[in-house]
N, C-alpha and C positions, 0 to 999 in steps of 0.2 A: 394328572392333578397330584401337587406334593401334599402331603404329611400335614402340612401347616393348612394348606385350602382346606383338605378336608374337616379339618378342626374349625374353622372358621366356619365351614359349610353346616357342619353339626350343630356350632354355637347361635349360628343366627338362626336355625329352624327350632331349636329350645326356645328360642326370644320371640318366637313369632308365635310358637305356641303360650308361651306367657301369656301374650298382649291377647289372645283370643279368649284366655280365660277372665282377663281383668281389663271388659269392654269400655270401661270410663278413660282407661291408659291410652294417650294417640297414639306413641311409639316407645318403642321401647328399644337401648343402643346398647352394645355389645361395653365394658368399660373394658379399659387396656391397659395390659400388665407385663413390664417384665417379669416377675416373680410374683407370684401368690405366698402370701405369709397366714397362717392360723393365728398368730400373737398377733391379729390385725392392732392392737392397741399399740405396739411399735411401731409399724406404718402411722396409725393415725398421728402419735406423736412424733412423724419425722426421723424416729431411728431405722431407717430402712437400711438390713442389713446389708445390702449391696450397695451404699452409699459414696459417692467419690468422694463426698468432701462433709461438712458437720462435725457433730459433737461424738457420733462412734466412733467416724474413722479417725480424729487426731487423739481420742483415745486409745487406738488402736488396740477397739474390743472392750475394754479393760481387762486388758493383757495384764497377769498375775497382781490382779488387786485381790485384796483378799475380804469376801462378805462373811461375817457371821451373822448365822440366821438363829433366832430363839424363837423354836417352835415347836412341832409335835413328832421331829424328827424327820427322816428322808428315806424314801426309797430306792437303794443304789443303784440296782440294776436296771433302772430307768436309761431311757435311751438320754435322756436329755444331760446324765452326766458322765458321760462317756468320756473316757481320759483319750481319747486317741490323737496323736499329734501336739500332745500339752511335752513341754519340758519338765527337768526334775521340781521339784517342792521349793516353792524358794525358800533361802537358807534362813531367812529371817522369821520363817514359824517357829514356833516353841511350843504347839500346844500338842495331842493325842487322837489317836483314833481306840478309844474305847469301846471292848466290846461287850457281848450280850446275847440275848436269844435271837438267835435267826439274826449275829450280825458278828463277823469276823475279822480280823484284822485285813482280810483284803476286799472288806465290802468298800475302805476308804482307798484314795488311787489319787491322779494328781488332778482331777478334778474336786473330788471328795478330800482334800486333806489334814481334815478334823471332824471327831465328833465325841460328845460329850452327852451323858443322858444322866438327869435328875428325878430319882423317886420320892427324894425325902418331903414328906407332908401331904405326899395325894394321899386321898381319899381311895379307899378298898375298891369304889364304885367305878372310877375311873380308870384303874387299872384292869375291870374282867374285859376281857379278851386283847389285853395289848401286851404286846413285846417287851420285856424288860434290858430294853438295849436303846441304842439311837438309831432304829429300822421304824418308819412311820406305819402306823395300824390306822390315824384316821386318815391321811392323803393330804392334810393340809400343811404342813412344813412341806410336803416333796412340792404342792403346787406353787407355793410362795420363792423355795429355791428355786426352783424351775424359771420361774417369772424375772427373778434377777440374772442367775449365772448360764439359765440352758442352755447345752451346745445347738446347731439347726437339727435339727429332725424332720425326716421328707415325709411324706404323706401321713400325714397325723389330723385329727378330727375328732369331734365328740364321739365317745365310744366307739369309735372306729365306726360310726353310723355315718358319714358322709357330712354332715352339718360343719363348716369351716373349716375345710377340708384345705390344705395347704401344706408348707413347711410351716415348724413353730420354731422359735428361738428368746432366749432372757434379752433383757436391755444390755447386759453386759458380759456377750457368750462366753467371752476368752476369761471371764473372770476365774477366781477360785471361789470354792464356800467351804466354812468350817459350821458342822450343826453341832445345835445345843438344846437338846431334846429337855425342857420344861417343862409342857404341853402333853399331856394325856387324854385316850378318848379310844373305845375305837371306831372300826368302819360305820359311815355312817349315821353314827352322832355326834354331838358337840363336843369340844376339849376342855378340859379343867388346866389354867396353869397356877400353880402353887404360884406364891409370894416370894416365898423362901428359895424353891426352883429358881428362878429367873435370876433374883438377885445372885445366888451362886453362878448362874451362867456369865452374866455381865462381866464377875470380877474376873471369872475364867479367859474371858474372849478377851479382856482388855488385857492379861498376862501372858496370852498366847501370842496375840501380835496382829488381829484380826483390823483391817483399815475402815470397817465401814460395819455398823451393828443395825438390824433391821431386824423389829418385832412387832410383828403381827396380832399385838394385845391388845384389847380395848378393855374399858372398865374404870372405875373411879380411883384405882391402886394408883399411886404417883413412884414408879420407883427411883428416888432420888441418890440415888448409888451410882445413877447415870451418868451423874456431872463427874463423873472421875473418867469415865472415857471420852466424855467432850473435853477433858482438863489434857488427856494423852493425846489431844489432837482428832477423835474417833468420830466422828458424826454417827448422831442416833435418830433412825427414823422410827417411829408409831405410827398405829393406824388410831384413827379419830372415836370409833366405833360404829355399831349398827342399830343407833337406838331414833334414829330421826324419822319423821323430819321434827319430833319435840324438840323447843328448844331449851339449852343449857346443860345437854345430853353427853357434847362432847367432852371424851378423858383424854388422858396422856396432855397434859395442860402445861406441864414445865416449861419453863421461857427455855431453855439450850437445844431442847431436838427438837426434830421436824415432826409437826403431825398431819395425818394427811387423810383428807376426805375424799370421797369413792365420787366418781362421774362413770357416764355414759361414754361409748364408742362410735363412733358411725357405723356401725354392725347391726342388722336385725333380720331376723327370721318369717316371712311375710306366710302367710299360710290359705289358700284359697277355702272359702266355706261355700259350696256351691246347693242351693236353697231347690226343691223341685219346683218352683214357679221360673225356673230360670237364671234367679236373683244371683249375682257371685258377690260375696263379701269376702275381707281380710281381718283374719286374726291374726297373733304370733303363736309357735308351738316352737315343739322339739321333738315333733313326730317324725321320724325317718325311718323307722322300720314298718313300710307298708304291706299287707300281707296281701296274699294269693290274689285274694278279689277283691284289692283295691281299683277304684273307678267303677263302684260299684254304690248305689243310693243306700241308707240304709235309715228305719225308721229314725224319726224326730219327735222327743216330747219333750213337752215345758216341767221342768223339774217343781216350778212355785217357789213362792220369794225364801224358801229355808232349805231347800233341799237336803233334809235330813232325812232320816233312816225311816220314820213312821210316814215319813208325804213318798220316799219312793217305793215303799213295800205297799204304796196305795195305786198308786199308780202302774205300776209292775213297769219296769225298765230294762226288763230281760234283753239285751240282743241290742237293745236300740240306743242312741247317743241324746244323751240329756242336756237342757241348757237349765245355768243356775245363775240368778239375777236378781239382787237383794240390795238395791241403791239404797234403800230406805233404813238397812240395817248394817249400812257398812262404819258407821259412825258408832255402833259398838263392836260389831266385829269386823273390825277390819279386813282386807282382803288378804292380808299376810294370813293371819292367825287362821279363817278361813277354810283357805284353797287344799293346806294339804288334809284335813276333816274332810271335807268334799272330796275329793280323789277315794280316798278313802272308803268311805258311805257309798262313791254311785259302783267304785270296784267290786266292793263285796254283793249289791246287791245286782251285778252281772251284766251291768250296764256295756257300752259295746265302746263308748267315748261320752268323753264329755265337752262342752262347752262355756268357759265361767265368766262373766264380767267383772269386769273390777275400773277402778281408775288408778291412774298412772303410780306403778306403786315399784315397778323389779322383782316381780317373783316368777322369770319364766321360770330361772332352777327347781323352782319346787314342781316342776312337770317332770323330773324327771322319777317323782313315783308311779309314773303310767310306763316306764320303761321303754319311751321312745316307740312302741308298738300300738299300744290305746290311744288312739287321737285324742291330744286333752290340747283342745285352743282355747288360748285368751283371748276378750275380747272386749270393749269397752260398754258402757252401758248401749250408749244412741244405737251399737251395731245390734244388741244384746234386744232392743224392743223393735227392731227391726223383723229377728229370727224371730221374736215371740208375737209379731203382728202376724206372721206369715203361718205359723201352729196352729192361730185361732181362725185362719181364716181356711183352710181345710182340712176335710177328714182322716186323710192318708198324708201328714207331713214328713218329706224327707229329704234327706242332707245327704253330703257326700264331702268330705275334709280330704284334701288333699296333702301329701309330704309336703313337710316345711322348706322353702327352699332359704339360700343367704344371700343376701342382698348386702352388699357394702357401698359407702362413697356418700358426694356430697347431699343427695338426697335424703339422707336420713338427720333427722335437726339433733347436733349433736355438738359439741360436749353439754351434759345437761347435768345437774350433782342430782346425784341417787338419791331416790326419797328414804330410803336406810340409811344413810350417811349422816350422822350424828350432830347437832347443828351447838355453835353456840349462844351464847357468850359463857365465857367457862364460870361456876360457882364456884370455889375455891379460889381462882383467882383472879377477880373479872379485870383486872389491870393489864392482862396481860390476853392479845387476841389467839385463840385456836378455832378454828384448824387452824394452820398456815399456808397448806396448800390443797388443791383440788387434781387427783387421779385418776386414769383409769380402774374400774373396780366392778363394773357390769358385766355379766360373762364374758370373762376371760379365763380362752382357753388357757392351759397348761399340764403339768404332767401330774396323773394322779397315779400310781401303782404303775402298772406297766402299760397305761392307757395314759389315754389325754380326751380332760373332762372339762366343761365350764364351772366356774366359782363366781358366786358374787360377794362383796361385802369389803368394807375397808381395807379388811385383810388380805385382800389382791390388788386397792392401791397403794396401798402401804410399800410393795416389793416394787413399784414403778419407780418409785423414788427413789429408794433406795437403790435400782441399778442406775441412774442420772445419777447420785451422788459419788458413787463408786469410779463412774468413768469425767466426772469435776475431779475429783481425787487423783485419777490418774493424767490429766490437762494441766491440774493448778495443785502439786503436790504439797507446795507452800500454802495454802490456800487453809484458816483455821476453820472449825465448822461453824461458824460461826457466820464468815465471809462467805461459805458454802449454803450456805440457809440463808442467806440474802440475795446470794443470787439467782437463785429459784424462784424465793419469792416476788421479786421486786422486777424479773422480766416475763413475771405469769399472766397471763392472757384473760380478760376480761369479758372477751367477747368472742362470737362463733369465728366462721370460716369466711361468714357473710359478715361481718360487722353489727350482728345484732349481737344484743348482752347476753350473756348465758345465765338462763334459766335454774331454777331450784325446783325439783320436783318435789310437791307435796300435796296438801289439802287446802287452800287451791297451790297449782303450779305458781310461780312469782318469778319476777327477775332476780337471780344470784344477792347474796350482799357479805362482808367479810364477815359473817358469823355459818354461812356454808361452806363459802370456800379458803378464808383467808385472802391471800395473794390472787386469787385466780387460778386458772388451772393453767398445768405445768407446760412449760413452753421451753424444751430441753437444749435446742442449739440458741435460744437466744440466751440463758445462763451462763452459756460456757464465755459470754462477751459481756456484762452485765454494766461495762463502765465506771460506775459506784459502787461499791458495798458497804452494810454497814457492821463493823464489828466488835466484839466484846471480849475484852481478857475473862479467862475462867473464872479466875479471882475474883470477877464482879461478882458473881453466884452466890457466892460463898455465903454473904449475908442473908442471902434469901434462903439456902440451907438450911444456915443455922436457927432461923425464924420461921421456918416451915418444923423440924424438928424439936427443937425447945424454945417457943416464943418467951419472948422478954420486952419488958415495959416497952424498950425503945424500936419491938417490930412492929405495933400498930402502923404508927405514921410512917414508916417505911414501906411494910405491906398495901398499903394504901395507894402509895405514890409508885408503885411496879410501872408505871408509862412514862419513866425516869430511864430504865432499862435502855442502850440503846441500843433495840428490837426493829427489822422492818417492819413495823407497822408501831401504831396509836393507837390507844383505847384509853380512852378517860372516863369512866361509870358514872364521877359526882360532882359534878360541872355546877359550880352554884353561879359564883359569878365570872371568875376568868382564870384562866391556869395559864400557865407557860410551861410549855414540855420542847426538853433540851435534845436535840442528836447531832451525832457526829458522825462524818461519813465521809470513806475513804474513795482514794480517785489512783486505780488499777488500771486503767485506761491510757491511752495518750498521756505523754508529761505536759502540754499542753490542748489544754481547755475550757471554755468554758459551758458552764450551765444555767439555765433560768427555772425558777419554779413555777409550776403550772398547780394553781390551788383548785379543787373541789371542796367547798368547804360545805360539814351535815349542815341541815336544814336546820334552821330555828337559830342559827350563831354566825358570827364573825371570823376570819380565820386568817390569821397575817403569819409571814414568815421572814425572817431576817438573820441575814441576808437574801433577798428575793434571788440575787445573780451571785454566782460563785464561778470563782476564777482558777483555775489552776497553768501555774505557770514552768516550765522547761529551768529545773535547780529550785523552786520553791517547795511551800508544803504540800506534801501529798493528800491532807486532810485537813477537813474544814468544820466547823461545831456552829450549828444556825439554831434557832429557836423557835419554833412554834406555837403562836399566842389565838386561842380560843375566848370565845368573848360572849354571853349568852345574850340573846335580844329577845327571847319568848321565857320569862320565869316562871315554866312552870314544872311539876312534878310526872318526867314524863317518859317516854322509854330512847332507845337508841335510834340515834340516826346519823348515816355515812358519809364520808368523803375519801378524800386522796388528796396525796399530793404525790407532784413527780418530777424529778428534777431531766431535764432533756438538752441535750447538746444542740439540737436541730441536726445532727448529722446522722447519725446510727445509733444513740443509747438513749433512752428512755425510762427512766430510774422509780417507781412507781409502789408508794407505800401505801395501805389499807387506813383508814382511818375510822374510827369508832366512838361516840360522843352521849354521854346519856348526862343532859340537866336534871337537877334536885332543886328541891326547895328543903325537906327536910334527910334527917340523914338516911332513913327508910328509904329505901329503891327503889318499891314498886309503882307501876302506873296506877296512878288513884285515878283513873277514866273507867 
């Protein structure tokens, strides 16, 4: 028997022991891989490094593009930016490798071939225990680089604990990155990035030479110093933030860059909770360090709807794994705010694991205060009064949690937008639609220190995008960022793997709509073909600038009318009676063809477009300007509701804008319902 049987032979007696522990499964089938990847978020979006043909390989990698990252600095000696096999520097940098504490002039190399680090304006608080160089102390700039430029890296996994256990690799391995240390914090807690920081990085990386600017900030700060490297040609991506599913939450709003909201993966961590009556249930965890006498029962108590410090020092929880289950109280504490108190409280007071319910929210990361050792599963309520029917019903209750194992593929309902993922319509500028797009941003692995950890939060879909824009950059070098953000948006994907619409996690779950995701979520080789684009001279900006900076008489009614902009997408806030919104859209595609408009028009209006059929002809124009006519048939004072349009060849492009429409009666905006 060869090598390969026995591996086979191993892998189906692991799968048989599965299906034995989880008796409701009829079968369960081995999936099949050439390559195992840990950046499973690149698989899920089609950039499979091994790819013959797509959007990586006519990139070829993104072979010496160059990303600037503005974040909380890099860790060099990381495997992930290994110069080995890179050519020299291309000649076209101009910027520095500046050093520091604990960071040399040869921590930078031809992978690392810039970095740059700003103290001016932190706070004293933010600086105890960080490096005064561009060497990252909190791990998040190394994760976010990592995610765009990393080289492959073989057997990599959550703390080396076995959990997506594979190679990892960035969207755009072959890339370069230049850091630009803003971003202070250290190990383990939050970053602070100055104002002042960032803006000094931006005008740095736009003087250095950097093709592609990707910052991982959220917050209500708009830094409008941007528009001078959209104006150099620079595409700038944001992340949306982590303040959802509230809406009106999302920042980084500016019509010229990309903002982009955190989704789900087809990845999840299945965990067996096996009950002494028998009973086997499923949580998730990130339990993989199972010790000596693991497969072993160990007591079961019901923690009580608070499990706090006075209900478990009453109970005594010595030795044994608690469940904590508080549906009635999660509508003030939430299960974020919550879980890590709880980790906390059943730790100290010597508890053995825990158990916690919640609804659908993304906080496995915060298990990793049980250290991967303490069994801390999640679980939903319904499974959560199941455990706690089974405590009441006898004297000796007890459990037995099994390591998490991973589970990838089409079984798992995915892409889903993270219930942290910042939602809008933006306040500042409601004329104008953010997000733009929907990412991966759910634990994804990448490189933290000299390991590889998971991260959630905008700020890991944010670097998705950002390596797809990097390797549009090096496909369509002509290509303004403008055309580059249109083609993202406009062939992003509305619906799952199955043809159902993708969902918005929150309080309740919902179907998607452009105030979670924008555009939809990122659909990266159908970009690189987008057929139409729509694009804007930088110059347009400039108004809005000047009227975001020092408003004057004549920016109301301009600021107003921002769905003038020609933006993929429409949003019009104060719909009274009928508007007409103009765009113009260019045809990169074939010199001949044609198009027809295909209308979704929101509820409650009328929605005409003209030219409905747009022609383009072999020596004619390459761009066409049609109009958009909104029409309300329900007057009344009320909130937003969605459409689309899309313009479709019938052959291969399918051209596809977000649309946004909120009727008024008076000039106030709120829903008087």
């Amino acid at each position: 028997m060869g090598s390969l049987d026995l591996q086979r032979c191993s892998q189906n007696l692991k799968l048989k022991k599965l299906q034995a522990k989880l008796p409701e499964v009829l079968s369960v089938n081995p999936n099949i891989y050439h390559q195992a990847h840990t950046t499973r978020s690149w698989d899920f979006l089609g950039l499979n490094y091994y790819e013959q043909s797509g959007l990586l390989k006519k990139a070829n990698y993104g072979e010496d593009v160059i990303v600037g990252v503005i974040d909380s600095g890099i860790w060099p000696e990381s495997e992930s930016f290994n110069d080995s096999g890179y050519s020299s520097v291309p000649t076209r940098w101009k910027g520095k490798c500046q050093t520091g504490m604990a960071f040399n002039a040869t921590s930078c190399n031809r992978k690392i071939i810039g970095a740059r680090w700003y103290s001016g304006g932190i706070q004293d608080e933010s600086l105890k225990g960080e490096y005064l160089s561009p060497r990252d102390a909190n791990g998040h700039g190394t994760h976010t680089a990592s995610t765009i430029v990393g080289g492959q890296v073989w057997n990599a996994s959550h703390k080396r604990g076995g959990l997506a256990a594979g190679s990892a690799h960035g969207g755009a391995p072959r890339a370069r990155v230049a850091v630009y240390k803003a971003c202070w914090g250290a190990a383990g807690g939050g970053i602070s990035c100055s104002n002042a920081a960032v803006l000094a990085a931006i005008d740095d990386a736009i003087n250095d030479g950097v093709d592609v600017l990707s910052l991982s900030i959220g917050g209500p700060v708009e830094y409008l110093s941007s528009r001078h490297a959209v104006a150099r040609g620079i595409p700038v991506v944001f992340s949306a933030g982590n303040d959802g599913p509230t809406p009106q939450t999302v920042g980084s709003t500016l019509p010229w860059v990309i903002t982009v909201a955190a989704s789900t993966i087809d990845r999840t961590f299945p965990t067996v909770i096996s009950l002494g009556n028998k009973e086997k249930l499923v949580g998730q965890s990130l339990y993989y360090k199972a010790p000596a006498k693991s497969g072993k029962f160990e007591m079961l108590v019901d923690g009580g709807f608070s499990c706090d410090k006075e209900t478990l020092a009453l109970i005594n929880v010595t030795g044994k794994i608690v469940l904590c289950s508080a549906p009635l109280q999660a509508k003030l504490n939430p299960p974020r705010l919550m879980l890590p108190a709880i980790i906390g409280d059943v730790a100290n007071a010597g508890a053995a694991g825990l158990i916690f319910a919640q609804y659908t929210v993304n906080i496995l990361e915060d298990l990793d205060a049980c250290n991967g050792s303490m069994p801390c599963v999640l679980v939903d309520y319904e499974i959560a009064n199941r455990i706690r029917s089974y405590v009441a019903s006898t004297r000796m209750p007890v459990v037995e949690v099994s390591p998490a194992m991973t589970v990838v593929g089409s079984g798992v309902l995915s892409p889903r937008v993270a219930a942290f993922s910042s939602r809008g319509p933006s306040s500042l500028f409601p004329g104008i639609l953010k997000p733009d797009i929907a990412a991966p941003g759910v634990s994804i692995l990448a490189a933290l220190g000299d390991s590889y950890e998971f991260m959630s939060g905008t700020s890991m879909a944010c670097p998705h995008v950002s390596a797809v824009v990097a390797l549009l950059k090096m496909v369509h070098p002509d290509w303004s960022p403008a055309m580059i953000k249109s083609a993202i948006v406009t062939t992003a994907s509305v619906t799952d793997r199955f043809g159902i619409p993708i969902q918005a996690e929150g309080v309740p779950r919902k179907v998607a709509d452009p105030f979670d995701f924008g555009g939809g979520h990122i659909e990266s080789d159908r970009a690189v073909d987008p057929g139409l684009v729509y694009d804007i001279d930088p110059r347009e900006y400039a108004k809005f600038y000047n009227c975001s900076i020092n408003p004057k008489d004549e920016c109301e009614s301009y600021m107003r009318q921002l769905y003038q902009l020609n933006l993929p997408s429409i949003v019009v806030p104060d719909l009274k009676y009928s508007v007409t919104v103009w765009r113009t859209i260019i045809n990169i595609g074939v010199a001949e063809a044609t198009y027809h408009a295909m209308l979704e028009a929101p509820v409650g209006m009328t929605m005409s477009v003209e030219p409905s059929v747009i022609k383009f002809t072999n020596g004619g124009s390459r761009s066409v300007t049609f109009k958009v006519t909104f029409t309300t048939r329900q007057r009344v004072q009320g909130g937003y509701t969605f459409g689309s349009l899309t313009w479709q060849d019938g052959i291969t492009h399918s051209v596809r804008i977000p649309i946004a429409v909120r009727t008024i009666i008076q000039d106030f905006v709120a829903d008087t319902s």
